[in-house]
Each structure stands twice: as structure tokens, then as C-alpha cells.
N, C-alpha and C positions, 0 to 999 in steps of 0.2 A: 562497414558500420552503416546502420539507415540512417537516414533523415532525422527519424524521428527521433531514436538516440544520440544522435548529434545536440538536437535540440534542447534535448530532455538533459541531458550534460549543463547543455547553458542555462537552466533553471526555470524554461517553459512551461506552462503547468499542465497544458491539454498533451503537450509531447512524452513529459512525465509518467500522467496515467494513461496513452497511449502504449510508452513502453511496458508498462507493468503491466497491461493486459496482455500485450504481445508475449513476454518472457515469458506470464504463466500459462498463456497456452502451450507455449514451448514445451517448458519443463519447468512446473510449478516448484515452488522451491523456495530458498533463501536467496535469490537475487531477485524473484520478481516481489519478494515482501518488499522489500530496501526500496524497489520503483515506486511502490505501492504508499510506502512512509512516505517518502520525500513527496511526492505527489500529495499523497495529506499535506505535509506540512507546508507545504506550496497552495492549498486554498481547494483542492479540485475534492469537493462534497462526496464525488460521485466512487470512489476511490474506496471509502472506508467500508462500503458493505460490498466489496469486491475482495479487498483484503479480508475482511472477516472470515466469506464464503471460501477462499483459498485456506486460510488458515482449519476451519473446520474439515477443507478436503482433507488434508495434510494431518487429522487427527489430534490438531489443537481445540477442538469446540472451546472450552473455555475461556481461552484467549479471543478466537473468534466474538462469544459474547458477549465478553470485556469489552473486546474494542467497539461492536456494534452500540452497547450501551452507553460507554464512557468516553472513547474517543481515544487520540493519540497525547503524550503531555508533550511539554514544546522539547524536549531532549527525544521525542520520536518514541519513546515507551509507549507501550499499554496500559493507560491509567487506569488506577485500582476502582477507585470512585470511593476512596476511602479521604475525608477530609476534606 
């Protein structure tokens, strides 16, 4: 295991979207989404239009646009922007 998912385990926020970067260059996919949530919800800005673009590789655009416009809610969803 690296470092930085060592870290990223312990609730680090630069190790977080470190690892979410690293996993979707691996193999974009659903574990480097989950890096990429928690890294949101950990505070790191820079995350969300990371996720978005992964998300749009991956043939969700509209989720992608969702989250770029609205964000994550605090349960890690992709808020609607409804309400």
C-alpha cells in the first residue's frame, strides 16, 4: 500500500485527492469515484471538477454536470439542486 493511501485511510485531505487521482489514472472507475467523494467531503475544492471530468469520461455527463454545478450533499450524493 502507498503512503499516500495510508494516509488517505487516516482522513488526510491532500492524500485523499492524491489517491483519487492516482486510482483514476489506474483504472477510472468506482473506487477512484469513492476517493474522489471523500476527498470532497474532506474540504479539497480541487476534487470536484476532477470527479465531474472522470465521471463524464465514464459516460455519466450528467451526473458529471450535476456535481460540477451543485456539488456533493453531506451523505456524498450528487445533489440535485432541487430545493
Amino acid at each position: 500500500m502507498s503512503r499516500a493511501k495510508q494516509l488517505a485511510e487516516q482522513g488526510h485531505t491532500s492524500a485523499l485527492h492524491l489517491t483519487a487521482f492516482l486510482t483514476a489514472r489506474q483504472s477510472p472507475g468506482e473506487e477512484a469515484l469513492s476517493w474522489y467523494r471523500k476527498a470532497i467531503l474532506a474540504g479539497e475544492p480541487f476534487a470536484i471538477a476532477e470527479m465531474a471530468d472522470l465521471l463524464k469520461e465514464l459516460g455519466r455527463r450528467d451526473e458529471g454536470d450535476r456535481l460540477h454545478k451543485y456539488g456533493l450533499e453531506a451523505d456524498g450524493q450528487i445533489a440535485s439542486g432541487a430545493g
